[in-house]
C-alpha positions as CSV (number, residue, x, y, z in Angstrom):
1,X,-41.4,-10.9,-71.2
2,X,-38.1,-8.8,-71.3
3,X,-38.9,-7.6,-67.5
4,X,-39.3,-11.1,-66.5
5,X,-36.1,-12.5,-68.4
6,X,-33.8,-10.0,-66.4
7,X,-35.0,-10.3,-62.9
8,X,-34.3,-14.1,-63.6
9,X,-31.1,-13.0,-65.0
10,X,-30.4,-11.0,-61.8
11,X,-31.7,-13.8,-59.5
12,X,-29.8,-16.1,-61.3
13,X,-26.1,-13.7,-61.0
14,X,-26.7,-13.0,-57.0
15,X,-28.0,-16.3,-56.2
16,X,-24.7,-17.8,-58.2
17,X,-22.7,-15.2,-56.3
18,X,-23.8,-16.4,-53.0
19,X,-23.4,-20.1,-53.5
20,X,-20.1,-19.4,-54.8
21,X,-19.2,-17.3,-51.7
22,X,-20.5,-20.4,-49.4
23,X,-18.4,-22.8,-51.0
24,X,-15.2,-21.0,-50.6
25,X,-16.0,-20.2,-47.0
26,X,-15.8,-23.7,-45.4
27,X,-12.5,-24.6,-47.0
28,X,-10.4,-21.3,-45.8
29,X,-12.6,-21.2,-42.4
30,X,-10.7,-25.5,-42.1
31,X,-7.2,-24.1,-43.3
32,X,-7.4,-21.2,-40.9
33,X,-8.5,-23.4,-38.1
34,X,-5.6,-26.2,-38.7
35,X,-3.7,-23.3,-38.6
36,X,-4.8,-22.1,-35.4
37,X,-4.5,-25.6,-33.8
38,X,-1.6,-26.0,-35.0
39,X,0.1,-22.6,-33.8
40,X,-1.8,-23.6,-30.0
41,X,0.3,-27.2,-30.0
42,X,3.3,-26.3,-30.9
43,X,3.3,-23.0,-28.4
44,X,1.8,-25.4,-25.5
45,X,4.5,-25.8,-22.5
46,X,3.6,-27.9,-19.6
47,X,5.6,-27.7,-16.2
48,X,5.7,-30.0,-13.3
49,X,3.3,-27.7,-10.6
50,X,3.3,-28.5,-6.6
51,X,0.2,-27.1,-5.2
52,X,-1.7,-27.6,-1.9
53,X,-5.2,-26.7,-2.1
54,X,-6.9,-26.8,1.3
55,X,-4.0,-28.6,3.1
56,X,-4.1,-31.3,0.1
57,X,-1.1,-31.3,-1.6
58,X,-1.3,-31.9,-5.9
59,X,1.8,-32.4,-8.1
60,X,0.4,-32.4,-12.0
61,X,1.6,-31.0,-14.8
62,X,0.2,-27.8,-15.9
63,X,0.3,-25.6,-19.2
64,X,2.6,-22.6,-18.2
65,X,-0.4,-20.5,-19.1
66,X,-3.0,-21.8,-16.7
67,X,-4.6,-19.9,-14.7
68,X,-5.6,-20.8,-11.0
69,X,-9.3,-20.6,-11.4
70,X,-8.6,-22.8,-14.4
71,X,-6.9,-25.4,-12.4
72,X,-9.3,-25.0,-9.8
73,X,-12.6,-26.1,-11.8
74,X,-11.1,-28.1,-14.9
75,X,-7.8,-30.0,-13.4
76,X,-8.9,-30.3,-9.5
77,X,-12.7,-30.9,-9.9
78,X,-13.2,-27.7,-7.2
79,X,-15.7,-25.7,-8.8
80,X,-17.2,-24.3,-5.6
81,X,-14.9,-21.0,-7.3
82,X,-17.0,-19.2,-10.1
83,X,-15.6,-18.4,-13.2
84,X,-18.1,-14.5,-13.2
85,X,-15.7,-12.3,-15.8
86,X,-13.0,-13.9,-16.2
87,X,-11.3,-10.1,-16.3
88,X,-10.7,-9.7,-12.6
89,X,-13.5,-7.4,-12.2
90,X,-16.3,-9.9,-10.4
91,X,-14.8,-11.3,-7.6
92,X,-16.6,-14.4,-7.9
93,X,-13.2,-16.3,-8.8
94,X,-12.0,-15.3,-5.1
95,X,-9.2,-17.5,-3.3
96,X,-7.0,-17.3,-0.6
97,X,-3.3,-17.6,-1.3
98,X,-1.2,-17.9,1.7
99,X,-4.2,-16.7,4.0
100,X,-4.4,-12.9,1.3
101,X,-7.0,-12.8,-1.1
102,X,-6.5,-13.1,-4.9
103,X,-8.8,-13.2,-8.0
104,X,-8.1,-16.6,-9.2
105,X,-9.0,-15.9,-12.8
106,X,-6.0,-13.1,-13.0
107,X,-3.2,-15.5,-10.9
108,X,-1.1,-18.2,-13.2
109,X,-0.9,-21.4,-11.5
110,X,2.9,-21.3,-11.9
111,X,2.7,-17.9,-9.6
112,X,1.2,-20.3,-6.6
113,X,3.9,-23.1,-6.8
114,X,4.3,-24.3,-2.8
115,X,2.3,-21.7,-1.8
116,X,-1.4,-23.0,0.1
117,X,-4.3,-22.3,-1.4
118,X,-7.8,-22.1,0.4
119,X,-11.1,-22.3,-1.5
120,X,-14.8,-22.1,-0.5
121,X,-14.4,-25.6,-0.2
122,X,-11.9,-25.9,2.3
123,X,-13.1,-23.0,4.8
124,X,-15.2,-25.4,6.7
125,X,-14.0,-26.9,9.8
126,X,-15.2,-30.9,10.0
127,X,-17.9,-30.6,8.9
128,X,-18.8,-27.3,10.8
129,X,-19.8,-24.4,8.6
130,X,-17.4,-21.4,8.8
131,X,-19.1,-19.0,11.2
132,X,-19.4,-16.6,7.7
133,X,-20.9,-19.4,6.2
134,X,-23.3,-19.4,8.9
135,X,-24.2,-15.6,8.8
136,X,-24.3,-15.1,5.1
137,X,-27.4,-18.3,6.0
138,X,-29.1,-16.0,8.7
139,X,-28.7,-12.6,7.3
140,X,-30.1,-13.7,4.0
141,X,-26.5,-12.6,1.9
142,X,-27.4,-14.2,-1.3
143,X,-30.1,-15.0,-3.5
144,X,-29.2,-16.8,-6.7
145,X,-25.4,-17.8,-4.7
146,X,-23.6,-17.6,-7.6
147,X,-21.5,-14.8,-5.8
148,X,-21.7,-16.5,-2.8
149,X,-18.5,-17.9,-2.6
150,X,-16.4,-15.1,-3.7
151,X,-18.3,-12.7,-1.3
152,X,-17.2,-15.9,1.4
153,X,-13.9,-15.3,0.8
154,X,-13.0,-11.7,0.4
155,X,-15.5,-11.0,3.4
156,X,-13.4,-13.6,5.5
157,X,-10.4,-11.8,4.5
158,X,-12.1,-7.9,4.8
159,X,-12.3,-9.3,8.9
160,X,-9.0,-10.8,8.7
161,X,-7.8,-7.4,7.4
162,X,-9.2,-5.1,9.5
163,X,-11.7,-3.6,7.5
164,X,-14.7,-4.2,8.9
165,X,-15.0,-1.3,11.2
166,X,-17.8,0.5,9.6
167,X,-20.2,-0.1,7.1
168,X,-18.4,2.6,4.8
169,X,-15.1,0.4,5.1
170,X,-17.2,-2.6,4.2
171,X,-18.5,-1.4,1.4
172,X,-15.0,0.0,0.4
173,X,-12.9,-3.2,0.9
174,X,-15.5,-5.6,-0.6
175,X,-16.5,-2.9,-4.0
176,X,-14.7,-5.7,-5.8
177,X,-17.1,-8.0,-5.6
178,X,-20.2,-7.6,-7.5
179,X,-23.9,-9.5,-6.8
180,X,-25.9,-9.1,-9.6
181,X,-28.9,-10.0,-7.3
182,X,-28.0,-7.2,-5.2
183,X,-28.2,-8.8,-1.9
184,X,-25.5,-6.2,-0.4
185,X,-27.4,-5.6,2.9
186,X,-27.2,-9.0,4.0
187,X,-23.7,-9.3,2.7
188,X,-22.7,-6.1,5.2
189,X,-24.7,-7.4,7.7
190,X,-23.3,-10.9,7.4
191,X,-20.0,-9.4,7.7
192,X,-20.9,-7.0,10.7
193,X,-22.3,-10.1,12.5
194,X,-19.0,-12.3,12.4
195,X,-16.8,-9.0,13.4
196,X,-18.5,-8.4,16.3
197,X,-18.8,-11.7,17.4
């Protein structure tokens, strides 16, 4: 009987315990929380942003801490750009400022102010797949395609660069973008075919 009297005595203390622990938590997890919000609305500053994205020009107002990839999917409805990492280290986020490659997930909107921006979306010519397009189709460069159009883009710019005189310079000037499928063969040979045509 005594044996039985303290285990309910020690049930009864730990379960008490807990419960009391549980109903303290949702009331400083709500005050920290407002807190947070709070903090995030007063520190919010919008600025008036001019941006053309593929020869369309935008004017909106944009939280000074956007970034382009961000204004991309969420504000221009362009999600053709992938948000991979989000740490610059995918290259799925890939975007041509100005005709140069950037990762789009490391490059504040306010940074491309008047400055032309061209997506996977706007690479096609009337309706005419881009001719990298068309290879990344024939050589088989993607399986799942989430990659796809950041391998587009920096492989458009790897020609535009020069750097697609070998296979080793390939590989070099595109390590930045990964494929988790690992369809890299038909990404170099994609690349190979538009260079030497």
């Amino acid at each position: 009987m005594a044996k039985n009297e303290k285990l309910s005595r020690r049930f009864f203390l730990k379960t008490t315990g807990v419960l009391t622990l549980l109903a303290a938590i949702p009331a400083s997890l709500k005050s920290a929380y407002k807190q947070v919000k709070d903090f995030i609305v007063i520190q919010k500053k919008t600025a008036p942003l001019t941006i053309s994205v593929n020869k369309k020009a935008y004017t909106l107002d944009s939280d000074t801490r956007t970034t382009l990839l961000d204004l991309l999917r969420e504000n221009l409805a362009l999600t053709g750009t992938k948000k991979g990492c989000d740490h610059g280290q995918c290259g799925a986020c890939t975007v041509h400022v100005d005709g140069e490659r950037v990762l789009s997930c490391l490059t504040l909107s306010a940074m491309v102010s008047g400055k032309e921006v061209t997506t996977i979306e706007g690479i096609a010519n009337d309706g005419q797949l881009h001719p990298m397009q068309e290879a990344f189709i024939v050589c088989d460069g993607f399986q799942c395609g989430y990659c796809t159009p950041g391998q587009i883009m920096s492989a458009i710019a790897c020609i535009k660069e020069g750097h697609a005189n070998s296979v080793t310079e390939i590989k070099e000037h595109m390590s930045g973008n990964l494929c988790r499928c690992g369809a890299y063969n038909g990404i170099v040979e994609s690349i190979q075919k538009v260079a030497t045509s």
